[in-house]
C-alpha positions in Angstrom: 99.4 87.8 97.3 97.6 90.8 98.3 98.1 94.5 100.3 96.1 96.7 102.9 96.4 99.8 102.5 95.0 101.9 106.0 94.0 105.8 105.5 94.3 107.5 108.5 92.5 110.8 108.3 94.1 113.4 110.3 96.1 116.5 109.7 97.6 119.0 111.6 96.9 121.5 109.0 95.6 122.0 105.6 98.2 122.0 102.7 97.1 124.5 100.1 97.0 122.0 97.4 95.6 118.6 98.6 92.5 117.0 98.0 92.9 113.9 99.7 90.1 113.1 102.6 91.3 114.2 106.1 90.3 116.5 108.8 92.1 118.5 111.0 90.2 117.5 114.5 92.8 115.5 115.9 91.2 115.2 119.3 89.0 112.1 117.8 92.3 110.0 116.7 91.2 107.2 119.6 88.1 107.4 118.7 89.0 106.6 115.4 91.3 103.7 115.9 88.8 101.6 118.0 86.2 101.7 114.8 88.8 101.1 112.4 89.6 98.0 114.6 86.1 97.1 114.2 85.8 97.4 110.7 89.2 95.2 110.2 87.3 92.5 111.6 84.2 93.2 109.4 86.3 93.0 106.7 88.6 89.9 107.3 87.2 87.4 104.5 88.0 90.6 101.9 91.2 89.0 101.0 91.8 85.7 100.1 95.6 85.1 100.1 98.4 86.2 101.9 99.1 90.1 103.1 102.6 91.0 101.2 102.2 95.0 101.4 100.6 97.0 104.9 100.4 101.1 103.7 99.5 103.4 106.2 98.5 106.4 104.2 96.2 109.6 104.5 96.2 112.4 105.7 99.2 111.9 108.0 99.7 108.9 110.0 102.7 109.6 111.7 100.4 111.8 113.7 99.4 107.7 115.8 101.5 107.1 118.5 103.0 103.7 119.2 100.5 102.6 121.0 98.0 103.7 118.1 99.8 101.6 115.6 100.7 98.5 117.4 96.8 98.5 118.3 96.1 98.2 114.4 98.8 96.0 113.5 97.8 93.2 116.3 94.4 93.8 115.0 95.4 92.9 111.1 97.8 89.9 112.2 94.5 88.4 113.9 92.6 88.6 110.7 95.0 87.9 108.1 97.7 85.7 107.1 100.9 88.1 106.7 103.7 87.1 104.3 107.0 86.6 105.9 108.8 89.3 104.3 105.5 92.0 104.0 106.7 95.7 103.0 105.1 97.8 105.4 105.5 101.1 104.7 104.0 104.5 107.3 103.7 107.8 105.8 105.2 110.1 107.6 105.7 114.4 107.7 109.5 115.4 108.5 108.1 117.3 111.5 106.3 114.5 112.9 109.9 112.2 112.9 112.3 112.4 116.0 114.6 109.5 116.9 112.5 108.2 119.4 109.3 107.7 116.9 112.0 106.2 114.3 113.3 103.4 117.0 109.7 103.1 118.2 108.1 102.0 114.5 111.2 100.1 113.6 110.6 98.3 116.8 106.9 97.3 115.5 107.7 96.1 112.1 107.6 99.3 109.9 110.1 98.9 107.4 109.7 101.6 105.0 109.5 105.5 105.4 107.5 107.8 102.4 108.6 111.0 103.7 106.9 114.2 102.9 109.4 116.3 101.7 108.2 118.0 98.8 110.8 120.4 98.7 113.6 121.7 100.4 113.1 125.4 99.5 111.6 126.9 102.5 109.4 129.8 100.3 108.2 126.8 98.7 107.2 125.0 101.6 105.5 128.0 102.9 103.5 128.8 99.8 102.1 125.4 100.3 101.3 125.8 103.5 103.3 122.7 104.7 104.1 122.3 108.6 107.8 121.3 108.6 110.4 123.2 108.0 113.5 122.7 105.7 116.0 121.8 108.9 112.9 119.3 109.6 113.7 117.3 106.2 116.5 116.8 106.8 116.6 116.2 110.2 113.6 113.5 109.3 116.0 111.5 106.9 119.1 111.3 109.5 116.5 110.0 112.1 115.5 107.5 109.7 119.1 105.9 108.7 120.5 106.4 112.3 118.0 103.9 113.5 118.3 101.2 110.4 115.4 102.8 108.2 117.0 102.4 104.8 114.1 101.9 102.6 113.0 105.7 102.2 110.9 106.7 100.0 110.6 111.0 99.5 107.8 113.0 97.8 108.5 115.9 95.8 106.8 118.6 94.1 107.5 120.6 91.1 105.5 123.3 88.7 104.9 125.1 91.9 104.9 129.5 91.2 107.5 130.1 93.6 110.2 126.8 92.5 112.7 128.2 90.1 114.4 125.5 88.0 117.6 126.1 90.0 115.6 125.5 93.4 114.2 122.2 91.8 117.8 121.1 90.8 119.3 122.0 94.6 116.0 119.7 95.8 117.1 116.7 93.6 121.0 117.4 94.5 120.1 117.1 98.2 118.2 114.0 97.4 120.8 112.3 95.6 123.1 113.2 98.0 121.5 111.3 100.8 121.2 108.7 98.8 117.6 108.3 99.0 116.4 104.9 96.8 113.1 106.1 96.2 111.5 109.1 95.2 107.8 110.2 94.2 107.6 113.0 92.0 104.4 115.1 91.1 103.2 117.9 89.0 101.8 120.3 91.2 98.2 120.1 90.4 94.8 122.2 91.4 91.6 120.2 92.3 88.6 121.8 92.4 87.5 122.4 95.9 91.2 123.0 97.3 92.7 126.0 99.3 94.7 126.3 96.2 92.0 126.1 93.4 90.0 129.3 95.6 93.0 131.5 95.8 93.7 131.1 92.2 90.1 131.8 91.1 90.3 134.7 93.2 93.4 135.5 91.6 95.0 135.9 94.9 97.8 133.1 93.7 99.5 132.6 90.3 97.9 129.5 88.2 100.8 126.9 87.2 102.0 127.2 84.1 101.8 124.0 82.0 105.3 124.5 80.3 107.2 125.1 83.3 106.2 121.9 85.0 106.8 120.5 81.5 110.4 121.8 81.6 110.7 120.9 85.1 109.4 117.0 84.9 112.8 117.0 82.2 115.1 118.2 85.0 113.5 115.9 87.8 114.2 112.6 85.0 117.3 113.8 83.9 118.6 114.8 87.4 117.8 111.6 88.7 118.4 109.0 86.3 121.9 110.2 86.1 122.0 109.3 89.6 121.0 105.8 88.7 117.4 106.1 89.7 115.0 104.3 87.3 111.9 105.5 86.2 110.0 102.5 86.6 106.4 104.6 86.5 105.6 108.1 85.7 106.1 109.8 88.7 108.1 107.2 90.2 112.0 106.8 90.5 113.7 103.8 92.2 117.6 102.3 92.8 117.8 98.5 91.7 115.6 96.6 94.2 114.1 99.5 96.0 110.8 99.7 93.8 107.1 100.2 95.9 105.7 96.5 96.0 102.3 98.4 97.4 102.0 100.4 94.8 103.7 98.1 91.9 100.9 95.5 92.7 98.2 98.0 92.6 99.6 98.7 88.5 99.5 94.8 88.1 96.0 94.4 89.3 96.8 93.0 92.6 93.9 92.6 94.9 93.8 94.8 98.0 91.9 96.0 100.8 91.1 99.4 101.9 90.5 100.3 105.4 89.3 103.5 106.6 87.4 106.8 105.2 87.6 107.0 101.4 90.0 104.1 101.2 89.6 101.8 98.2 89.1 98.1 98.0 89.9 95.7 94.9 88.9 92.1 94.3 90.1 92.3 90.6 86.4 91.9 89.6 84.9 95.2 91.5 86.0 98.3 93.4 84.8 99.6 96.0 85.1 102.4 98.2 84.4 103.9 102.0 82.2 107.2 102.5 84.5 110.0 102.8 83.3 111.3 106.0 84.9 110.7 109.4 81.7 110.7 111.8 79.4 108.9 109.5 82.6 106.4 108.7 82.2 105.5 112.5 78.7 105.6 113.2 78.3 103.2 110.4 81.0 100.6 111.5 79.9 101.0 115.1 76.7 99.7 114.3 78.6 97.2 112.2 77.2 98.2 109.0 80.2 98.6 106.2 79.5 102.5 104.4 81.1 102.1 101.3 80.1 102.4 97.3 80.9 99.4 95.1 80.9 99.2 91.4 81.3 95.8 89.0 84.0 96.5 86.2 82.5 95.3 82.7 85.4 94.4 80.5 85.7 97.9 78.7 86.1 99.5 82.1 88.9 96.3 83.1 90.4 97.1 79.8 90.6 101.3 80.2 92.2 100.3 83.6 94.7 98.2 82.3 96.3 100.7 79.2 96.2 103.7 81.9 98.3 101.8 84.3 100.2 100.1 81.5 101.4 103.1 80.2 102.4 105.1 82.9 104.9 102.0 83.6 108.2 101.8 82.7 107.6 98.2 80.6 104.4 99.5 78.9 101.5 96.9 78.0 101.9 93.6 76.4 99.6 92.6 73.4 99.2 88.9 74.1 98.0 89.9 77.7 95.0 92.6 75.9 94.7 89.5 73.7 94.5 86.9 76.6 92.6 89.0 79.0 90.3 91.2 76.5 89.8 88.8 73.9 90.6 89.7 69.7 88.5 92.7 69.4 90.4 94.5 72.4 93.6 93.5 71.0 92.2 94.6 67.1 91.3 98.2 68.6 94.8 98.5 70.6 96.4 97.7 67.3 94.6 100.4 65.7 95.4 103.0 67.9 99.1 102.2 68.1 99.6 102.5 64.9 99.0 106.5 64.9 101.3 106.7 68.5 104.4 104.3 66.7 104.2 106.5 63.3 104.7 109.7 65.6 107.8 108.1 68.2 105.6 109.2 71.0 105.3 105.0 71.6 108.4 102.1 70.7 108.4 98.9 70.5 110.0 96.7 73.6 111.2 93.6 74.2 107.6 92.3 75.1 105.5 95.2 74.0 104.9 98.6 73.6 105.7 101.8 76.3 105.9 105.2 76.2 108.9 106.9 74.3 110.6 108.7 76.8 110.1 112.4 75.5 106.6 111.6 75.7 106.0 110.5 79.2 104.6 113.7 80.4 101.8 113.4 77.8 101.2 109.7 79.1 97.6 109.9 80.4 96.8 111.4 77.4 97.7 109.0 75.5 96.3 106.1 77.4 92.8 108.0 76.9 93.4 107.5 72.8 92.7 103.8 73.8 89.8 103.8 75.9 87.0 101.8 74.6 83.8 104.4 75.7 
């Protein structure tokens, strides 16, 4: 099996903290769609099995229309063979969702909301410079169930200056009361070239402080795992059956194709990756010429992948795969390192390997890096 995942580029406005490619020059949207058409047909012998996962991500792709989207999707079922029972899955901000865009997308196949929530606190929401409104989220996750749109899927942020611990505790009460069956939850962080990074230098905002969002990632896993959410990945939380296929086959190495500006692509052998520019994305693909970066991944770099993913993952990493996969010195120099990590609790043993304890999952990309073979 593989996915598509689709980046649509396009904001209304710039949140504070985001460093994702977009731009904010709506008016080219058609424009866009007609070359990203094209470059689904450049790119149709990418994949070589069946499409299981279609992600519409970005930027904010509830900003298409219906006609937008059904345009794309006929364009992808021409190319590629689709699973029967594909997860396809649209981004979307709470102030972009009314009932009549909910009936409309459920109508062409979407089957899965990731709703932009981040928080329900509307000093928070400001301080981010978000464009919905609390009464938005909420009214964005009635629209979704009134219409059949079950499979939600919420981001939330924590860490944030202005989020006290009893804020973050109403946001995960409000969640848990709709019943939501998946939520994303992130560490607020601050990239370098970001709204957010230049006030801070400026010191015209207050820098997050590492052991509040430390405190705060123990409310968010405590607050919903006693709802019966599991934390299948790091900043990942699921009901029984209502994991992200997309995503859950990207952490298992599943190949995939990205289409669109600074969207990805993996063939399990190399990545590669689209220029992150919207005009030069479509002067290259009008002139049928694909813009993108590529890089082969030597074994260390296959192996470095592989314990970063592993670890942020609920079922850890496996030694007979390193040992299958890697070959006996990999699996000598994971042995090694765990040694160290299993002497100090931060990892345990399971049932087929090794994971992260779970008062140590906050310090998990650190400890993947002790393993990476430089």
């Amino acid at each position: 099996m593989s996915g598509i995942y689709i980046h649509i580029p396009f904001c209304k406005k710039a949140c504070h903290y985001c460093n994702f490619h977009f731009s904010t020059q709506i008016q080219h949207i058609d424009q866009f769609v007609e070359t990203l058409i094209k470059e689904i047909a450049i790119q149709k012998d990418y994949l070589t099995s069946p499409v299981e996962t279609l992600y519409f991500g970005g930027g904010t792709p509830s900003l298409l229309n219906e006609a937008q989207l059904e345009k794309i999707i006929n364009a992808i079922g021409a190319h590629f063979s689709m699973a029967n029972d594909i997860e396809f899955t649209l981004e979307a901000n709470p102030d972009d969702i009314n009932l009549s865009k909910t009936k409309a997308w459920k109508n062409i196949g979407i089957n899965r909301l990731s709703i932009g929530i981040q928080s329900f606190q509307q000093n928070a929401l400001t301080w981010m410079n978000r464009a919905h409104t609390t009464q938005q989220s909420h009214e964005a996750i009635e629209h979704a169930k009134a219409v059949g749109i079950y499979n939600i899927s919420t981001d939330l942020i924590y860490g944030t200056p202005h989020l006290s611990d009893q804020d973050l505790i109403k946001d995960i009460a409000i969640l848990n009361e709709y019943e939501i069956p998946h939520i994303s939850c992130y560490a607020l962080t601050v990239e370098e070239k970001t709204a957010l990074h230049s006030l801070i230098q400026k010191q015209k905002m207050e820098d997050v402080d590492p052991e509040k969002q430390a405190r705060h990632f123990e409310i968010v896993v405590n607050g919903l795992n006693q709802k019966g959410l599991e934390h299948y990945e790091i900043s990942n939380f699921a009901k029984p059956g209502y994991r992200s296929k997309h995503n859950s086959n990207y952490w298992k190495g599943i190949p995939y194709l990205g289409l669109g500006p600074s969207a990805h692509s993996f063939n399990t052998h190399t990545r590669q990756w689209n220029i992150a520019n919207n005009q030069l994305y479509m002067q290259s693909i009008n002139e049928s010429k694909l813009p993108f970066e590529i890089e082969s991944l030597d074994t260390a770099s296959q192996y470095n992948e592989y314990m970063m993913i592993r670890l942020r993952l609920l079922e850890g990493f496996e030694m007979q795969q390193i040992q299958d996969s890697f070959g006996e010195a990999y699996a000598q120099h994971t042995k090694n390192i765990l040694q160290d990590h299993l002497a100090s609790g931060k990892i345990i043993a399971t049932h087929n390997g090794y994971a992260i304890a779970k008062h140590a999952r906050f310090l998990a990309d650190g400890i993947a890096s002790d393993f990476f073979m430089i």
